[in-house]
C-alpha positions as CSV (number, residue, x, y, z in Angstrom):
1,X,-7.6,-13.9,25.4
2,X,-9.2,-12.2,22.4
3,X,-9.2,-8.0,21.6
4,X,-11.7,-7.2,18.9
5,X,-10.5,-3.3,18.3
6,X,-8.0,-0.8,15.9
7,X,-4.5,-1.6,16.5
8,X,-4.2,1.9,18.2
9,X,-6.2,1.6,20.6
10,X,-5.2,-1.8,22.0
11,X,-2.0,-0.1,23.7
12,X,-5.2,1.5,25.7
13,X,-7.0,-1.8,26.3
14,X,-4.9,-4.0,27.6
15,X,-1.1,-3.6,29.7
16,X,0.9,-6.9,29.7
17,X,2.4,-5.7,32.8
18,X,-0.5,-6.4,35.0
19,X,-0.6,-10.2,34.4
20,X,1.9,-11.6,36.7
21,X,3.2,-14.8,34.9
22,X,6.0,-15.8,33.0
23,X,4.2,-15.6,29.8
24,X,1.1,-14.3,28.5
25,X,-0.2,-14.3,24.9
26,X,-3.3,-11.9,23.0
27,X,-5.3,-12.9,19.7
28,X,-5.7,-9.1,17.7
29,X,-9.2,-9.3,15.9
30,X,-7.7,-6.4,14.1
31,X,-9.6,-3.8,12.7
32,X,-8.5,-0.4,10.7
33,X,-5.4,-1.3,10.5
34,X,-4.3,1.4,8.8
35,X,-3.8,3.5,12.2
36,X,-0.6,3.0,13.5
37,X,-0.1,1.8,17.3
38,X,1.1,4.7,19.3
39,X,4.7,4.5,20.5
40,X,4.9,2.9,23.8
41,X,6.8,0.3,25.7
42,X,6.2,-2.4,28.9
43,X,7.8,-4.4,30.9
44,X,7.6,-7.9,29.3
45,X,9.5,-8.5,25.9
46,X,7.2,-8.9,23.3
47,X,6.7,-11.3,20.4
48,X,4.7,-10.0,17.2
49,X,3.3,-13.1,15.3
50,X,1.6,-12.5,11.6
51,X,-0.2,-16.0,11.2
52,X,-2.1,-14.0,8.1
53,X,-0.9,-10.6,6.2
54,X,2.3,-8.9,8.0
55,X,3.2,-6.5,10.5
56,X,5.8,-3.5,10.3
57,X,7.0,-3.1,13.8
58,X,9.5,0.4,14.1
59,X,11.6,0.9,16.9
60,X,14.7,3.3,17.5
61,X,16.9,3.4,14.6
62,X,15.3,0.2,13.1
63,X,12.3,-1.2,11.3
64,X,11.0,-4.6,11.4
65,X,8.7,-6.5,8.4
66,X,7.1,-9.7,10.3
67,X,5.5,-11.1,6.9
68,X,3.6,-14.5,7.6
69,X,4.7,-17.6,10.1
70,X,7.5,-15.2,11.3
71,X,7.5,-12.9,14.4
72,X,9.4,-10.0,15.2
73,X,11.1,-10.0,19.3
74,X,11.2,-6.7,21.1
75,X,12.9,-7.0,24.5
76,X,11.0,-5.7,27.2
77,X,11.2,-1.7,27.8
78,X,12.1,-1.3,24.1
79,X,9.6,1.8,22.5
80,X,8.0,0.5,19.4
81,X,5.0,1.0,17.4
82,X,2.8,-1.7,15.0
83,X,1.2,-1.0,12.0
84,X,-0.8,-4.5,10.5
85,X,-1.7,-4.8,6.7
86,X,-5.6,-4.9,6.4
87,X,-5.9,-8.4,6.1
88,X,-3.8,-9.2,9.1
89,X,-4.3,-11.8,11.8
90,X,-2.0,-11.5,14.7
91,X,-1.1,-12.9,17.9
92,X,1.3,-11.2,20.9
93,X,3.4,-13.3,23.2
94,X,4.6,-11.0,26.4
95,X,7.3,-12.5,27.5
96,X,9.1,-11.9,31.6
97,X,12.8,-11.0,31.1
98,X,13.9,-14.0,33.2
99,X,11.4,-16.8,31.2
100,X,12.9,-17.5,28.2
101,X,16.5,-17.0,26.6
102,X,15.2,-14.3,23.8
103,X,18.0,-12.2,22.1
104,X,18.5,-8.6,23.8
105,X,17.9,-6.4,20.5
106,X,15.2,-6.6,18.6
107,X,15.4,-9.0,16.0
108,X,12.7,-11.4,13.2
109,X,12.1,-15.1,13.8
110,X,11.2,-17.6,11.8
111,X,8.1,-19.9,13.6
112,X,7.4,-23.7,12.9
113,X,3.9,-24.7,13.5
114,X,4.8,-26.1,16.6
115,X,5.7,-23.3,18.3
116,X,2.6,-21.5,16.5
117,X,0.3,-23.9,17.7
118,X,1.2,-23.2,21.4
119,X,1.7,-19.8,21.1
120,X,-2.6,-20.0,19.3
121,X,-2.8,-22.3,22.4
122,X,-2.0,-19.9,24.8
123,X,-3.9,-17.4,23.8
124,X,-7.1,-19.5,24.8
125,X,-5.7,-19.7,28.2
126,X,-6.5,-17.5,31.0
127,X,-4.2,-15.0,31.8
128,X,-4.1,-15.3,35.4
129,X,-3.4,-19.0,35.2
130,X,-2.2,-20.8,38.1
131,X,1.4,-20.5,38.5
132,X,1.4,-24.3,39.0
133,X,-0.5,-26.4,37.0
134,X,-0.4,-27.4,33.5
135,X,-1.0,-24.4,31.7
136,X,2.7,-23.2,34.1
137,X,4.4,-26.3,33.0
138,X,3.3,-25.5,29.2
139,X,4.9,-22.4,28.9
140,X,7.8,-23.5,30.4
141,X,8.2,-25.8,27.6
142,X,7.0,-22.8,24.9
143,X,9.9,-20.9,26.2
144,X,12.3,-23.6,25.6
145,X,11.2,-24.1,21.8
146,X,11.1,-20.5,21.5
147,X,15.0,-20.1,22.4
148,X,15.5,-22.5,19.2
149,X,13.9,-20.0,17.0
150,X,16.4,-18.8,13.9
151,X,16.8,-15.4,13.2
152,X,16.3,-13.7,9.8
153,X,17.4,-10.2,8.3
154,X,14.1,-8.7,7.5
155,X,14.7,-5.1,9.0
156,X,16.0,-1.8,7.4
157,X,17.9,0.0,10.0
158,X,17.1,3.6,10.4
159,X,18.7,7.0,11.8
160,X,17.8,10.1,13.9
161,X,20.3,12.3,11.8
162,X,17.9,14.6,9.9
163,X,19.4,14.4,6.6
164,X,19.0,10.8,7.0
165,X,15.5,11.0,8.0
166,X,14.7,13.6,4.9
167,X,15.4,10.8,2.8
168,X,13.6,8.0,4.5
169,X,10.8,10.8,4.4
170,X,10.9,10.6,0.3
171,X,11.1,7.2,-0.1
172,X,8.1,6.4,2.5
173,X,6.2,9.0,0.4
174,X,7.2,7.9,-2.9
175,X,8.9,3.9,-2.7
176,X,9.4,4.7,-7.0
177,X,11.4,7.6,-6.0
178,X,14.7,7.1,-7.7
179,X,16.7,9.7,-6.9
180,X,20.6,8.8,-6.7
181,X,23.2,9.0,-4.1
182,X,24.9,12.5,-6.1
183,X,21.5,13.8,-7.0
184,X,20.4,13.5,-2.9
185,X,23.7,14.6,-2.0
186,X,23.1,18.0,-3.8
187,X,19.4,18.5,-2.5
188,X,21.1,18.0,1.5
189,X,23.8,20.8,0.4
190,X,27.0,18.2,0.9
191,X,29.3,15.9,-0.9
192,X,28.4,12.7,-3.1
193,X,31.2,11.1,-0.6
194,X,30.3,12.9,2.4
195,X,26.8,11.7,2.1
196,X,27.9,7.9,1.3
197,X,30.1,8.2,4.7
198,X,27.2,9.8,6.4
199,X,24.6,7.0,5.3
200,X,27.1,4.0,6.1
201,X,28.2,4.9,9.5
202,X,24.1,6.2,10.6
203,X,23.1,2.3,9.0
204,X,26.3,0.4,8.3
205,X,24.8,-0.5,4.2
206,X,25.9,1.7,1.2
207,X,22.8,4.1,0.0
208,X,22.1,1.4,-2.6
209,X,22.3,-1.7,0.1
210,X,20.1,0.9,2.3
211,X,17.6,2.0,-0.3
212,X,16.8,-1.9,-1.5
213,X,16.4,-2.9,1.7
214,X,14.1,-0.3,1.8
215,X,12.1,-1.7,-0.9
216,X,12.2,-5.3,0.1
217,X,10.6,-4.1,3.5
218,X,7.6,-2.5,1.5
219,X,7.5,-5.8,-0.7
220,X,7.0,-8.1,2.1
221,X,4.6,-5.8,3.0
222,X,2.2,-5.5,0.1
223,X,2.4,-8.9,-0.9
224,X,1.6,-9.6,2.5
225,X,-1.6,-7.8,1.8
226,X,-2.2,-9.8,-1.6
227,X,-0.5,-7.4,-4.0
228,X,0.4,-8.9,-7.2
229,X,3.7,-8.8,-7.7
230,X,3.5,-7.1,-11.3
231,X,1.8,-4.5,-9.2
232,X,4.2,-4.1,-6.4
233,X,7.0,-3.9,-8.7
234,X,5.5,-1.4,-10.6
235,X,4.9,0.7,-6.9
236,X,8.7,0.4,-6.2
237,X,9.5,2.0,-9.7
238,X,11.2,-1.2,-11.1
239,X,11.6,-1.2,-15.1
240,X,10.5,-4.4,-15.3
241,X,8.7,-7.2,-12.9
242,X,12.1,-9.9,-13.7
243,X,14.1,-7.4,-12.1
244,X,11.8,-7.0,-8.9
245,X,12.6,-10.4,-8.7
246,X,15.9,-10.1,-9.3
247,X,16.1,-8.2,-6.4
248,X,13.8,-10.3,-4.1
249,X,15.4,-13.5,-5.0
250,X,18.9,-11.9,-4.4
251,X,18.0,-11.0,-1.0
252,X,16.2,-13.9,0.3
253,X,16.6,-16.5,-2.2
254,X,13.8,-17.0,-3.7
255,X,10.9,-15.6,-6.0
256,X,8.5,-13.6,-4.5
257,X,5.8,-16.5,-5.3
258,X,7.9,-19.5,-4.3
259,X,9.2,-17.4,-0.8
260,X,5.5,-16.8,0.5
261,X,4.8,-20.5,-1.0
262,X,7.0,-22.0,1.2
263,X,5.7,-19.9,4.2
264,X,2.4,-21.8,3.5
């Protein structure tokens, strides 16, 4: 099944919950992608696949980069909200609790083309399928390779505390921003060591583990959307483009070019 319409307004469109099957999967013909998905939530689990540009998926206390050939998993009656770079191509898998053995928290997965290629399958299918027939005994099988899936850190976890959120704030206004740990710690009225404590309990990473995660998250993101990387390190405030890929090599071991290379 196809949607031609702004992310936002797909939450409107179509309810997962209505389709009683195991599975179910959408094609997004997205368009303005630059309004973010309301917050909402459904039964079935769902599975975010970027076959083309990426997909930031944020849900409580967490947000989740799906950059190409990966998906992010959000178990059913999770709230989230989508935003897809502009030159995005996606496809959702809702998932039935009992279907598949899918991880309870949200988390990103890495997709071969096999599973892909069902997944693109699917969504040619009719929703209301028979519930024994081919198309049943296919997902049954999609379910199965989906279980196999790894898992890959490609979130930034986040926090309700407000002092937390203030800073999140700057840097989603400003990704150069490079204000320190003492110099923040001032601004919020507290200790250097009171914030540091306060940042790794609300996320469990230091302010500098926190803060680069930060930046890989927006990375994925605009090179998702066909940003140079001389440009995108320029937009995180990096001195120089060898040590954006410093960074991004550090993290997922590899270059920028050579990481979205291999995705191909």
């Amino acid at each position: 099944m196809t949607i031609h319409a702004p992310l936002a307004r797909v939450v409107q469109d179509f309810d997962p919950d209505t389709f009683d099957r195991p599975a179910i999967a959408l094609r997004l013909e997205v368009e303005q992608n630059e309004v973010e998905q309301p917050v909402h939530q459904h039964r079935k689990g769902q599975l975010i696949l970027a076959l083309h540009g990426g997909v930031t998926c944020e849900v409580p206390k967490a947000i989740w980069m799906v950059p190409p050939h990966h998906a992010v998993w959000i178990p059913g009656g999770m709230p989230h909200s989508n935003r897809a770079t502009h030159n995005a191509r996606i496809y959702l898998l809702f998932i039935e609790e009992s279907a598949a053995q899918l991880p309870d928290t949200c988390c990103t997965l890495a997709i071969s083309p096999v599973i892909r290629e069902m997944i693109c399958y699917l969504a040619m299918q009719d929703p209301n399928y028979p519930r024994h027939g081919p198309t049943a005994r296919f997902v049954a099988v999609l379910m199965e390779q989906l279980a196999t899936a790894p898992v890959e850190q490609l979130h930034l976890p986040m926090s309700d505390h407000p002092k937390i959120r203030r800073i999140a704030a700057a840097l989603a206004a400003d990704p150069a921003d490079r204000t320190t740990q003492a110099q923040w710690a001032r601004q919020l009225a507290m200790s250097d060591r009171t914030l540091a404590r306060l940042v790794y309990k609300e996320t469990g990473l230091t302010f500098g583990h926190w803060r680069q995660q930060w930046h890989l998250i927006i990375a994925l993101r605009q090179l998702a959307s066909g940003e140079a990387v001389q440009t995108v390190a320029g937009n995180l405030g990096y001195d120089s483009v060898t040590a954006f890929i410093t960074m991004f090599k550090k993290a997922l071991g590899s270059s920028p070019t050579q990481y979205f290379a291999a995705l191909q």
